[in-house]
LOSEGU-796623 format. One line per 5 residues: number of its first residue (from 1); their letters; for each residue x negated, y negated, z negated of C-alpha. Coordinates in Angstrom, 3 decimals. Each point is the difference from the previous one (the first is absolute). Layout:
% residues N
NUM> a> X/Y/Z  ...;
% end
This chain:
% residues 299
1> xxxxx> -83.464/-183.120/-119.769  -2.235/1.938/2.371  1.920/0.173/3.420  -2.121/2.678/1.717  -3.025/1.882/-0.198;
6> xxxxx> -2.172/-2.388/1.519  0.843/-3.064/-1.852  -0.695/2.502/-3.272  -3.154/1.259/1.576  -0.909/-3.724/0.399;
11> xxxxx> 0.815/-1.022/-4.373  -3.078/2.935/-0.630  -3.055/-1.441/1.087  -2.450/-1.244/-0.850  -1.376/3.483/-2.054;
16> xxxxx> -2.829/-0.544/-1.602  -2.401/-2.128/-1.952  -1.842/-1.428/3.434  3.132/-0.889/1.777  1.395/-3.390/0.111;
21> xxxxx> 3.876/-1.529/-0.550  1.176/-3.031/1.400  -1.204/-3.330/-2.710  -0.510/2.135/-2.702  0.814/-2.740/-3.025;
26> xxxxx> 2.881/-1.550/1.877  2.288/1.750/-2.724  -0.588/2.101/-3.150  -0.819/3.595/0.816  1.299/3.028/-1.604;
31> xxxxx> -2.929/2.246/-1.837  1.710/3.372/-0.795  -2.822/2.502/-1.677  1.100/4.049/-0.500  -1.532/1.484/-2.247;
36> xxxxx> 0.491/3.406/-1.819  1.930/-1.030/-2.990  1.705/-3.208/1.362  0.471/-2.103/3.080  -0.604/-4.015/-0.658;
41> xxxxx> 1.491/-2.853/2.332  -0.653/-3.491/0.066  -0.595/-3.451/2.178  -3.265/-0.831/0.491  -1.351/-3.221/1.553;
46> xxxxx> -3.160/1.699/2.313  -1.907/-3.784/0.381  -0.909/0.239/-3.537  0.825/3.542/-1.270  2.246/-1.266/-2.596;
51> xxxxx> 3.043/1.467/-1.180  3.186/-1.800/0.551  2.377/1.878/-2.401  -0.256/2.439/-2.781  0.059/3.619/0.782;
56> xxxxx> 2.785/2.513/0.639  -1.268/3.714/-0.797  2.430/3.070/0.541  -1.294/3.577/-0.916  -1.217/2.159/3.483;
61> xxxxx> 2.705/2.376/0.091  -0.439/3.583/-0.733  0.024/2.000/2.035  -2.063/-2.597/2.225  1.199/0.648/3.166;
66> xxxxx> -0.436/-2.632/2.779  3.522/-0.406/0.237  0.124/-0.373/-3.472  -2.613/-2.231/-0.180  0.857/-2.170/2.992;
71> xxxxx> 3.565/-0.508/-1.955  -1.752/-1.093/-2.972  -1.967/-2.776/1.653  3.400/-1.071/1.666  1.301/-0.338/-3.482;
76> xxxxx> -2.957/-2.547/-1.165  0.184/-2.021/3.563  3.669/-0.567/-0.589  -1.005/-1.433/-3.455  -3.125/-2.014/1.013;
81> xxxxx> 2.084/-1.328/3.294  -1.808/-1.923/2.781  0.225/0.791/3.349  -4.404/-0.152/1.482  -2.085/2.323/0.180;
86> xxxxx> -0.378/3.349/-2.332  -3.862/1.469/-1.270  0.547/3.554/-1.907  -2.866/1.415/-1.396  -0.262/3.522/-0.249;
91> xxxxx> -2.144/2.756/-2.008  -1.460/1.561/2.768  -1.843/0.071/3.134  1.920/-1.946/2.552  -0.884/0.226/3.744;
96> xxxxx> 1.934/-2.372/2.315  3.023/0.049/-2.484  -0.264/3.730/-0.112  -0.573/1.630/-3.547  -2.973/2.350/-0.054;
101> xxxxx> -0.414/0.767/-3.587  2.807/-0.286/-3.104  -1.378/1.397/-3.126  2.157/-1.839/-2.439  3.075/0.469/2.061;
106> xxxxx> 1.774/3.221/1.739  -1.912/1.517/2.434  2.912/-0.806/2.686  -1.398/-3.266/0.648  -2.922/1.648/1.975;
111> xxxxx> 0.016/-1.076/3.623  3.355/-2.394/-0.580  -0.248/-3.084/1.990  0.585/-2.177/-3.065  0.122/-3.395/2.371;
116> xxxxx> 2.910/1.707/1.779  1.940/1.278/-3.041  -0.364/-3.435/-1.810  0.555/-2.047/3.084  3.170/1.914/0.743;
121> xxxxx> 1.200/-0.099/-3.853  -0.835/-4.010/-0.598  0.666/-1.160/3.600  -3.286/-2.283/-0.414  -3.510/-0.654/1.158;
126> xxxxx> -1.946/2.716/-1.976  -3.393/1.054/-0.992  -1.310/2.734/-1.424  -3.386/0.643/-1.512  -1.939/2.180/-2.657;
131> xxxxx> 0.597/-1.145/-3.500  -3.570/-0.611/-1.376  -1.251/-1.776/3.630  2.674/-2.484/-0.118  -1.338/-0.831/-3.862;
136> xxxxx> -3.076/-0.295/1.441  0.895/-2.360/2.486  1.675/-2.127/-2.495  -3.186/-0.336/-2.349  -2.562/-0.601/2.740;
141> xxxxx> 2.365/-2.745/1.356  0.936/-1.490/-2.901  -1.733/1.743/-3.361  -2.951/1.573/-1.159  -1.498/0.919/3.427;
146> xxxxx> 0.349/-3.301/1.488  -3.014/-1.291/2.016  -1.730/3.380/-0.733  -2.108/1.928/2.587  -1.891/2.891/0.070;
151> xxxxx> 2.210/3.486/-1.184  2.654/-0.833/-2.302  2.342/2.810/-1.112  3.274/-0.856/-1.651  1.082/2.212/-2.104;
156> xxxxx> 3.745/0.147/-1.870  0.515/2.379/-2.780  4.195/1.309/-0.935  2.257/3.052/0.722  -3.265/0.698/2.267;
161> xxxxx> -3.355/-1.791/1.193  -0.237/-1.483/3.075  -2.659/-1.731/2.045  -0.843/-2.762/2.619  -3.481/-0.254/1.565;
166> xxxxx> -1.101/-3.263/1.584  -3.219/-0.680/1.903  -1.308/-3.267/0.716  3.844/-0.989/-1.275  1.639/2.653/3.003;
171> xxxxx> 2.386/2.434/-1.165  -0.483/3.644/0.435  3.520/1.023/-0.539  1.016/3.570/-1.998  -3.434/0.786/-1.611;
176> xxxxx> 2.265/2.217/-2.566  -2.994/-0.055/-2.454  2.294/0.636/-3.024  -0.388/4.403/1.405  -3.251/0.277/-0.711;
181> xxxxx> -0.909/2.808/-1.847  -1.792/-0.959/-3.069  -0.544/3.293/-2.484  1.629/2.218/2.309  3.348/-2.678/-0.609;
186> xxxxx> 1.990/-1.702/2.844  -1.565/-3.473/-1.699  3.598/-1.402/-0.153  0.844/2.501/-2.031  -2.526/-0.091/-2.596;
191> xxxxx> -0.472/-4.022/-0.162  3.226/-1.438/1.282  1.922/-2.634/-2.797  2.765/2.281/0.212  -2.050/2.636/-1.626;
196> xxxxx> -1.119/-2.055/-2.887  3.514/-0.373/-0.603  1.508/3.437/0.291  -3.259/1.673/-1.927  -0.023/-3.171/-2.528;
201> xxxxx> -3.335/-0.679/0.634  -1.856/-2.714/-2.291  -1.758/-2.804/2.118  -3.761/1.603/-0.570  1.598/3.887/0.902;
206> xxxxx> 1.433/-1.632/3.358  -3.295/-2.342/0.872  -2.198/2.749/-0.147  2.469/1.877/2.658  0.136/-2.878/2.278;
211> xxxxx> -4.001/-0.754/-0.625  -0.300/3.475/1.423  2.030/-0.704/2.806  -1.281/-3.323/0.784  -3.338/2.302/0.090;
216> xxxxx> 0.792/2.290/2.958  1.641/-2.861/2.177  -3.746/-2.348/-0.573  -1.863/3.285/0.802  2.031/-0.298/3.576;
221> xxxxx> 0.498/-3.513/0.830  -2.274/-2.270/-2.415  2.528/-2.593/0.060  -1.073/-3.590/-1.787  2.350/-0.880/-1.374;
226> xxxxx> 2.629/1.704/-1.566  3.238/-1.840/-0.077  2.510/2.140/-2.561  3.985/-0.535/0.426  3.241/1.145/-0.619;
231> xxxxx> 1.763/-1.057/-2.416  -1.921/1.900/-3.303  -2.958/-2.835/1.371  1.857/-2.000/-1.896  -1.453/2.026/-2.972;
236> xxxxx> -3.234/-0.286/1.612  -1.901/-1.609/-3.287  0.304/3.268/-1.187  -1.214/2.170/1.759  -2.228/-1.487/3.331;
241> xxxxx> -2.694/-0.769/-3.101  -0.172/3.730/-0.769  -0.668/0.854/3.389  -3.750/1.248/1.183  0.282/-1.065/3.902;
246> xxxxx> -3.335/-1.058/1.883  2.174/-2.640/1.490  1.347/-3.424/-1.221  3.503/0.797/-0.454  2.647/-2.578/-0.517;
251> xxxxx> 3.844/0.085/-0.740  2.194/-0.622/2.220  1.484/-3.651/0.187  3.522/1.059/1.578  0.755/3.288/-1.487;
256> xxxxx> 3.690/1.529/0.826  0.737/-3.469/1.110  -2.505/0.792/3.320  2.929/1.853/1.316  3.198/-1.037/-0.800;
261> xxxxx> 2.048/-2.292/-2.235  3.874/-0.255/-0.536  2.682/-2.561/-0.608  3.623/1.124/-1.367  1.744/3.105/-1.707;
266> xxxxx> 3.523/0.723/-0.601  0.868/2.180/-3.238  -0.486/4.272/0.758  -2.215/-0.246/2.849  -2.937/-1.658/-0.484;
271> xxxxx> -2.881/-1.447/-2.646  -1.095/-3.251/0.534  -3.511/-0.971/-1.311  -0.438/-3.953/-0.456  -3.198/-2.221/-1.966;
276> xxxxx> -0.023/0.649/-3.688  0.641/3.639/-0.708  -1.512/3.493/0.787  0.906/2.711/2.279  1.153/2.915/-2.092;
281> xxxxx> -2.106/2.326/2.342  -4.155/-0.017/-0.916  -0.971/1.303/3.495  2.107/-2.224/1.667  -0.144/-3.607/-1.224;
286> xxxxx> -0.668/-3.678/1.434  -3.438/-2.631/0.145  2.375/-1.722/-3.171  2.471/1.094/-2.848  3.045/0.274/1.124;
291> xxxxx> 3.747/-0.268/-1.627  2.572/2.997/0.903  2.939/-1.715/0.700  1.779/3.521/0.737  -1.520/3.812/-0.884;
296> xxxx> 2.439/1.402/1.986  -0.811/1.569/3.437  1.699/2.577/2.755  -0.158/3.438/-1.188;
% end
C-alpha cells in the first residue's frame, strides 16, 4: 500500500521512453498496451524483447473513461501478477505522462496525467508512452529496424494508424502521422485495418487505400525504409506486395507482440491468446497464430 503522497508520487516515475528505472531486466516487466477496442497485458523480459507468457486481452470499456480505463488495466495486472515495473502504451500523443491527443478513446482523457492516474490505481513504477513510438522502439531494438540509420518510419496499422519516426536510430516521439489528410480523409480513417474490416474490404480494395496513404506520408518525410506492424502485418504477404511505395518497405518482425504480451485468464473476464491458434479479431492479431483459450471478455 501507498502510505502517503510522496511515497506514491515516488512509484510514478520514470515517464517516458528516455527515462531510466533502476536494472531494468532484474525481473520481468509488465507491458500493458490500450488500445481502442481492447487493452492487452503481459510479462515481458526487456534484455531480449521476448515475451514471457501468453497474453491477457480485456475489451476497453465503453464508455472509455479514464477511470474506466484505469480499472480495466487493474483487472489484467491482477491477472498477469508481478510486482516491477509497469510500460502502458497509449493511442495518443503523450507528453511527460500527460495525454495530448485520444482519438480512439473518449475525449476525457485530454490533459489527464495518465502516470498519476495509473501510478495511483497499480501502486507501481509506471510508464506511459504513445502507442505506435513504443512499437517502434521495440522493432529498431530488436526487429526490422535494427542496426538501421538514416529516416526510418514505423508504421502500425489497426483500430487506427500510428507512427514512429527515427533518425540516425533517435526517436522523435508522437509524429501522429496516421491524421494526415489523404483525399480530403483523416488517413486513419480511410486506410486503417479496422476499416477493411467494418467496410469488408478485399485485400487489393484496402492496398490501394493504404498505397495512397503511404503516398502522402513519403511526399513529407521520405522515410527508407518502411517497417509495417500491428498485428494485420502478420497478413503482410498479402498485401505489402500490392503496395506502390518509393521506399523499401518491410513487415514488421514483432507485430502486436512489440507492445505487450500476457500470461493467465480466469473464466468471464478475460481472452487469453497462446502459440497455435488465431485471434478472432483481423485488426488486432499477433507476429504468430494463436489458440483462444477463452472468447469471453468484460462487457
Amino acid at each position: 500500500m501507498v502510505d502517503d503522497a510522496a511515497a506514491a508520487a515516488s512509484r510514478r516515475r520514470p515517464t517516458g521512453p528516455g527515462d531510466q528505472i533502476d536494472d531494468p531486466t532484474a525481473a520481468p516487466h509488465t507491458g500493458i498496451d490500450i488500445g481502442g477496442s481492447g487493452i492487452k497485458d503481459g510479462q515481458v523480459d526487456l534484455s531480449s524483447g521476448a515475451l514471457l507468457s501468453d497474453r491477457v486481452r480485456v475489451a476497453t470499456p465503453s464508455p472509455s473513461s479514464p477511470k474506466a480505463v484505469a480499472d480495466a488495466v487493474a483487472t489484467v495486472v491482477d491477472l498477469v501478477g508481478g510486482d516491477g515495473p509497469i510500460g502502458i502504451t497509449f493511442p495518443g500523443i503523450v507528453r511527460g505522462g500527460v495525454i495530448g491527443t485520444a482519438a480512439n478513446l473518449r475525449r476525457s482523457w485530454i490533459g489527464a496525467d495518465a502516470v498519476a492516474l495509473f501510478g495511483d490505481r497499480l501502486e507501481r513504477v509506471v510508464v506511459v508512452l504513445n502507442d505506435a513510438d513504443a512499437a517502434g522502439l521495440a522493432e529498431m531494438r530488436f526487429g526490422a529496424g535494427r542496426g538501421r540509420d538514416g529516416v526510418v518510419v514505423v508504421v502500425t496499422l489497426g483500430t487506427g494508424i500510428g507512427s514512429a519516426l527515427f533518425i540516425d536510430g533517435h526517436l522523435v516521439p508522437n509524429t501522429e502521422f496516421g491524421h494526415l489528410i489523404v483525399a480530403g480523409t483523416d488517413g486513419e480513417k480511410l486506410a486503417a485495418a479496422s476499416v477493411r474490416t467494418r467496410e469488408a474490404l478485399g485485400w487489393k480494395a484496402w492496398s490501394r487505400r493504404v498505397s495512397a496513404y503511404l503516398a502522402r506520408l513519403e511526399a513529407l518525410v521520405s522515410p527508407d525504409p518502411l517497417i509495417s506492424g500491428g498485428g494485420i502485418s502478420k497478413d503482410h504477404e498479402r498485401f505489402l506486395p500490392r503496395l506502390g511505395t518509393r521506399a523499401e518497405i518491410v513487415p514488421a518482425q514483432l507485430f502486436n507482440d512489440a507492445e505487450s504480451s500476457a500470461r493467465r485468464s480466469p473464466p468471464a473476464l478475460a481472452r487469453v491468446e497462446r502459440p497455435g491458434g488465431d485471434s478472432s479479431d483481423p485488426a488486432d492479431r499477433p507476429e504468430s497464430a494463436r489458440r483462444l483459450a477463452y472468447e469471453r471478455t468484460i462487457r
